[in-house]
C-alpha positions as CSV (number, residue, x, y, z in Angstrom):
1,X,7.3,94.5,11.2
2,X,10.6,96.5,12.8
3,X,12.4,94.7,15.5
4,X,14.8,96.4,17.5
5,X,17.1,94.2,19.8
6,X,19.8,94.5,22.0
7,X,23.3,93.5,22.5
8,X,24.5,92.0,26.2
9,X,27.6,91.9,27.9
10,X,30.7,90.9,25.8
11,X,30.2,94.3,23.4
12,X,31.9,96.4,25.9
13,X,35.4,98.0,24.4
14,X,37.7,100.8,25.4
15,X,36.3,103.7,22.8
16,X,32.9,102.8,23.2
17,X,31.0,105.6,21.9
18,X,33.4,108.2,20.9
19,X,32.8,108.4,17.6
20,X,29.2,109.2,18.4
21,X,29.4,111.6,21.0
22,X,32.0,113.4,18.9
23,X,29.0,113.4,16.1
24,X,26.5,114.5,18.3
25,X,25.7,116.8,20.8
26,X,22.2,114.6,21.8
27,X,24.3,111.4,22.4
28,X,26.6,113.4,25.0
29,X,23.7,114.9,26.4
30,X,23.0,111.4,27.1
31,X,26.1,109.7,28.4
32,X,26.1,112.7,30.6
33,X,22.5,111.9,32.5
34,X,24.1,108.6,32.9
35,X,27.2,109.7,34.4
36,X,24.9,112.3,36.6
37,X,22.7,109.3,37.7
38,X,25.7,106.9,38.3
39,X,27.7,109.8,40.0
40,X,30.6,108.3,37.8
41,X,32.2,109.0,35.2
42,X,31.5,105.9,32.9
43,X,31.4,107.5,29.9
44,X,35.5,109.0,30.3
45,X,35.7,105.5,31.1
46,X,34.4,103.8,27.7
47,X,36.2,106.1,25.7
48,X,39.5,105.8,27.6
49,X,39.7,103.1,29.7
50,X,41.4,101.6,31.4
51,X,40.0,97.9,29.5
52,X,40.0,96.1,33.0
53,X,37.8,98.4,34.9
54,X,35.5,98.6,32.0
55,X,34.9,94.8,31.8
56,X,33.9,94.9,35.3
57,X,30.6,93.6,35.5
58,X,29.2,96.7,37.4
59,X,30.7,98.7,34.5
60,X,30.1,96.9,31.3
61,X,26.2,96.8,32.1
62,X,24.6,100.2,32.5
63,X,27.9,101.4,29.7
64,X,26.3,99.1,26.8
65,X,23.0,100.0,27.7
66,X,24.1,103.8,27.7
67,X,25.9,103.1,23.9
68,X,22.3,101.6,23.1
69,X,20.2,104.5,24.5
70,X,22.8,106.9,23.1
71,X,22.4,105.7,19.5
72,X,18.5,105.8,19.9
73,X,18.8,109.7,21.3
74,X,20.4,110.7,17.9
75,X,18.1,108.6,15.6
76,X,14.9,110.2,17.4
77,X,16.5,114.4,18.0
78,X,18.6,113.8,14.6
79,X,16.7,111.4,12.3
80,X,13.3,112.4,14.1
81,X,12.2,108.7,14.2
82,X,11.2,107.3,17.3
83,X,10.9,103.8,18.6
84,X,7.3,103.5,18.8
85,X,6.7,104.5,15.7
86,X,8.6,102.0,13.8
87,X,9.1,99.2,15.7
88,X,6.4,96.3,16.4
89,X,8.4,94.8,19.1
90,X,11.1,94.9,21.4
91,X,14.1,92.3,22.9
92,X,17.5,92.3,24.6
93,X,20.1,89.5,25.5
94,X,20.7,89.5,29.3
95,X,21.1,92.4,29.9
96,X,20.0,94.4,26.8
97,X,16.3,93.7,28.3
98,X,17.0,96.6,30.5
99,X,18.0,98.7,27.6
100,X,15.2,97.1,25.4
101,X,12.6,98.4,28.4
102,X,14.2,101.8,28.6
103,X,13.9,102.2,24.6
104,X,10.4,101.3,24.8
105,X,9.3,103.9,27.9
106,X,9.2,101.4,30.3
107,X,11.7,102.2,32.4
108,X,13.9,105.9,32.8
109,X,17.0,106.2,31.2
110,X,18.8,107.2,35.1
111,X,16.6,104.0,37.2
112,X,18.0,102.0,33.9
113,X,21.7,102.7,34.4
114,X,21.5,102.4,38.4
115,X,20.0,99.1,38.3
116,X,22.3,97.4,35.7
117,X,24.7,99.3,38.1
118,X,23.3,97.3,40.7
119,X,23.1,93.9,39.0
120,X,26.4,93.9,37.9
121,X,27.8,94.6,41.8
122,X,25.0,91.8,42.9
123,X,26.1,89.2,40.6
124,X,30.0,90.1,40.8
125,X,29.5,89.4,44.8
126,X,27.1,86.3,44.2
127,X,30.1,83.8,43.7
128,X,33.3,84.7,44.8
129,X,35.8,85.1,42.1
130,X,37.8,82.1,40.8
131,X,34.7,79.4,41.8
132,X,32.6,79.9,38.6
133,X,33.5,79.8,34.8
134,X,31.2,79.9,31.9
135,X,32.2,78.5,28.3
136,X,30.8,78.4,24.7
137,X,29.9,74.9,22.8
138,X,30.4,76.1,19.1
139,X,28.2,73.7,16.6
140,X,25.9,73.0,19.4
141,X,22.5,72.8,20.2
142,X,20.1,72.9,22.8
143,X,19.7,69.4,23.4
144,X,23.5,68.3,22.9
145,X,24.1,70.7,25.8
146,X,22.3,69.5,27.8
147,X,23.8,66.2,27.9
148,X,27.3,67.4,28.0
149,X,26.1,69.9,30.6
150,X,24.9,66.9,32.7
151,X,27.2,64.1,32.0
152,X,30.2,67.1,33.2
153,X,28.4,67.6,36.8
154,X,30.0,66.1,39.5
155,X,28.4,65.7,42.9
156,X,27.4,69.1,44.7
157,X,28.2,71.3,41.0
158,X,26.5,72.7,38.9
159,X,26.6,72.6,35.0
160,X,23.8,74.1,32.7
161,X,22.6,75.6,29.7
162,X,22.7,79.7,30.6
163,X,22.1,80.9,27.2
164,X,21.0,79.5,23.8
165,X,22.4,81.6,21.0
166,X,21.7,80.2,17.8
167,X,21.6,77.0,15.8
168,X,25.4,76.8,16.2
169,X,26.3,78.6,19.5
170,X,25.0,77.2,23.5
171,X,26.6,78.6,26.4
172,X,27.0,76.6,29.5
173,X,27.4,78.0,33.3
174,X,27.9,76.6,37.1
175,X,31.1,75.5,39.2
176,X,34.2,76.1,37.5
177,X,35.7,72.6,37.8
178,X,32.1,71.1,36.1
179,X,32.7,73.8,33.1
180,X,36.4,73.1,32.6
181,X,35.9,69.4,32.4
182,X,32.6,70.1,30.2
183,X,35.3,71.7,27.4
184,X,37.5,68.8,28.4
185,X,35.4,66.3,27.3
186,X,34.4,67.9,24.2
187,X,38.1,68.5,23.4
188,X,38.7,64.5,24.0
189,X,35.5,63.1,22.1
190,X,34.4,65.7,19.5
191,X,32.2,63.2,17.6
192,X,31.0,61.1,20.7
193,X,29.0,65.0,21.7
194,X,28.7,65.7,18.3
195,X,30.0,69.5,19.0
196,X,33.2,71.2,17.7
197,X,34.7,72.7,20.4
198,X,34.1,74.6,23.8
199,X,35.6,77.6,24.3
200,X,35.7,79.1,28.3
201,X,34.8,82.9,28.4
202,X,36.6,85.8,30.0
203,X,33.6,86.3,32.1
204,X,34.2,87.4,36.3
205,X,31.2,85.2,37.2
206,X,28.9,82.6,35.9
207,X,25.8,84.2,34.8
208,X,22.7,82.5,34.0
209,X,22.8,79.8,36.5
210,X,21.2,78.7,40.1
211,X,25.0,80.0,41.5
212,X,23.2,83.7,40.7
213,X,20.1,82.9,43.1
214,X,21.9,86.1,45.6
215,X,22.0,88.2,43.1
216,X,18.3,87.3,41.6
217,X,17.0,88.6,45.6
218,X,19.2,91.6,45.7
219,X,17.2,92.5,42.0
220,X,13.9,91.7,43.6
221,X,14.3,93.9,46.1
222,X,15.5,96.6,44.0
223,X,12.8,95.6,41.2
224,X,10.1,96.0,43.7
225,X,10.6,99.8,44.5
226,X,10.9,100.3,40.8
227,X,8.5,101.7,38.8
228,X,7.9,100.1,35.7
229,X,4.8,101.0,32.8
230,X,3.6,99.2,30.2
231,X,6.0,99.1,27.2
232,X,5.3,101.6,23.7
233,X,5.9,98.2,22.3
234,X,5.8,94.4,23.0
235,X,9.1,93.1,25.0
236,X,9.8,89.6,24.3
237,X,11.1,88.2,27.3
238,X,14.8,86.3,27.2
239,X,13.1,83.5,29.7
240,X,9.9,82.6,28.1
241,X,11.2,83.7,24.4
242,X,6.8,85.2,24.5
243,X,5.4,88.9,24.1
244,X,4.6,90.8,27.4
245,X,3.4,94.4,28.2
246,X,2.0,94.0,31.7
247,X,4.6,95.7,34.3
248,X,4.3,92.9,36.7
249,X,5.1,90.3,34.9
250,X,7.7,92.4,33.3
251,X,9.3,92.9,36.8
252,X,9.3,89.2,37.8
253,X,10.8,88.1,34.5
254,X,13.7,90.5,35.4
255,X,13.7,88.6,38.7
256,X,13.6,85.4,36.9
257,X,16.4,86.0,33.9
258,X,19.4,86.3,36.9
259,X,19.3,82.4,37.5
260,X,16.7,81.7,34.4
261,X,17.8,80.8,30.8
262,X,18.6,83.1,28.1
263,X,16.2,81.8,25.3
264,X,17.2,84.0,22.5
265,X,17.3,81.5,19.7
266,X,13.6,81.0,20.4
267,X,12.7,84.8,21.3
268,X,14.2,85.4,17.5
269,X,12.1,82.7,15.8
270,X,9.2,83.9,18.2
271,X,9.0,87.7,16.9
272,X,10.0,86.4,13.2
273,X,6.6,84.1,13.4
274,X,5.3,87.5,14.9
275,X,6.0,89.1,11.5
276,X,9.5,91.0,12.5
277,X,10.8,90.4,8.9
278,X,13.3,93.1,9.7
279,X,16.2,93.2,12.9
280,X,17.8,96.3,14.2
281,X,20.4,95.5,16.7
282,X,21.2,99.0,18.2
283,X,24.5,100.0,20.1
284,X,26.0,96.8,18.9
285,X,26.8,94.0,16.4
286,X,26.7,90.7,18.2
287,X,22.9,89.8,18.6
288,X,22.2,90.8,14.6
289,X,24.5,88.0,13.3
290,X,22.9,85.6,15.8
291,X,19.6,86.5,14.4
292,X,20.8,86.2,10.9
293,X,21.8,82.4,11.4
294,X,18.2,82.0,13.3
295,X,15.8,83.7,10.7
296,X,18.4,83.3,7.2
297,X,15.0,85.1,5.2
298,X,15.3,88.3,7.8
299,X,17.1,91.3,6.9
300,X,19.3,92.7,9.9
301,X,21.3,96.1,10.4
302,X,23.2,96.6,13.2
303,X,23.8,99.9,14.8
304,X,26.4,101.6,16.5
305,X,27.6,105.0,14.8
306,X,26.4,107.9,12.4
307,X,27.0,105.9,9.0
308,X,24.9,103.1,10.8
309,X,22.2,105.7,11.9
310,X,22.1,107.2,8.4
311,X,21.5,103.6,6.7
312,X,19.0,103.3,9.0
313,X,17.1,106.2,8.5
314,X,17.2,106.0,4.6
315,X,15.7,102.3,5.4
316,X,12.5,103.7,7.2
């Protein structure tokens, strides 16, 4: 069994998606009905810049899922190989569940992009610049976190595990002063935490925490006028790492991931004890090497332009 995964925020760089609309007419058909549904232009934008106003949260979103969507638009009009037919099941990391849902029919490409629009202006507003911070623990895991996480809270902040990666790679989020002194302290006593080394991320807010509860209303309001049908394919869901294709629970998971946990390193195992034997991370080439350190036996193949579609369709 084919899964096909998602990358999240982070894979966002000036020239994103040149090379492919310059290949193909059916991906610039596509970043055009973005741009049409945004009333931007975000596609002259991830192909020329400028870098700071595309790693705006309210940017970065609906562009990566539009690189993801773009890449699946040639592989279907150009390789004539559609999602449905090859995959088993579906997942995305934070934010690459909305692009998961739109590969898999769930969701419209133009609703997609306007409410990854919306979530990255709703969580950019839910903590105001300069009092959050996020940071990566390199050679840690879940559990040795968790005790940094908590022993690094200090009365009325807030320090916790927002995503979990892969064997070697947590993420923590909350109050900037509790994630500073989090990296602190692994800096100071390396083998008292037993992890290598915390690194803070260039991030504008902290994602993946209870700092995000405004932003998780502002989705479920905008979630609840959205219409959402059942998958072609099973989504595994970042905060219960399980198989849905009921559109309800769907939209409250959405709901749920703003403050919830991103539980990737189990959603990976969970859709390799599915029988996904075989990864395709499309429109990016951050969540395949994750899932390569998860599930060692798996073969992954990340794609992001026409060499990458090519090798893919010779695969199938």
């Amino acid at each position: 069994m084919r899964a096909f995964i998602f990358p999240g925020q982070g894979s966002q760089k000036v020239g994103m998606g040149a090379d492919l609309a310059a290949a193909s007419p059916h991906a610039r058909e596509l970043f055009e009905e973005v741009d049409d549904a945004l009333g931007q232009k975000l596609f002259a934008l991830m192909k020329d810049g400028p870098a700071d106003e595309l790693m705006l949260t309210e940017n970065a979103q609906p562009a990566i899922m539009a690189l993801s969507l773009a890449v699946l638009r040639v592989l279907e009009k150009e390789g004539g190989v559609k999602l449905a037919d090859v995959a088993g099941c579906v997942a995305g990391h934070s934010l690459g569940e909305y692009s998961a849902l739109c590969a898999a029919g769930a969701i419209p490409l133009g609703e997609t992009a306007r409410l990854l629009k919306l979530r990255g202006q709703a969580m950019q507003r839910a903590v105001p610049v300069g009092e959050g911070a996020m940071a990566a623990l390199l050679g840690a895991d879940v559990a040795k976190a968790e005790d940094l996480a908590e022993a690094a809270e200090a009365e009325g902040e807030i320090c916790t595990v927002a995503n979990d990666n892969d064997p070697t790679q947590v993420v923590i989020s909350g109050h900037k002063g509790a994630i500073e002194r989090a990296v602190a302290m692994v800096k100071d006593d390396k083998e008292r935490w037993g992890i290598k080394r915390g690194v803070l991320l260039p991030v504008s807010a902290p994602f993946h925490c209870p700092l995000m509860q405004p932003a998780a209303e502002a989705m479920e309001k905008a979630l609840a006028d959205t219409a959402i049908t059942a998958p072609d394919v099973p989504l595994f869901a970042n905060v219960t790492a399980e198989a849905t294709s009921n559109p309800d629970v769907i939209r409250t998971l959405l709901v749920d991931q703003v403050t919830g946990r991103v539980r990737w390193r189990e959603s990976v195992a969970a859709m390799h004890d599915a029988g996904a034997e075989y990864f395709v991370e499309i429109g990016g080439k951050v969540v395949g090497p994750m899932v390569g350190r998860i599930a060692p036996d798996a073969q992954v193949l990340s794609v992001q332009g026409m060499d990458d579609i090519e090798a893919l369709i010779k695969g199938i």
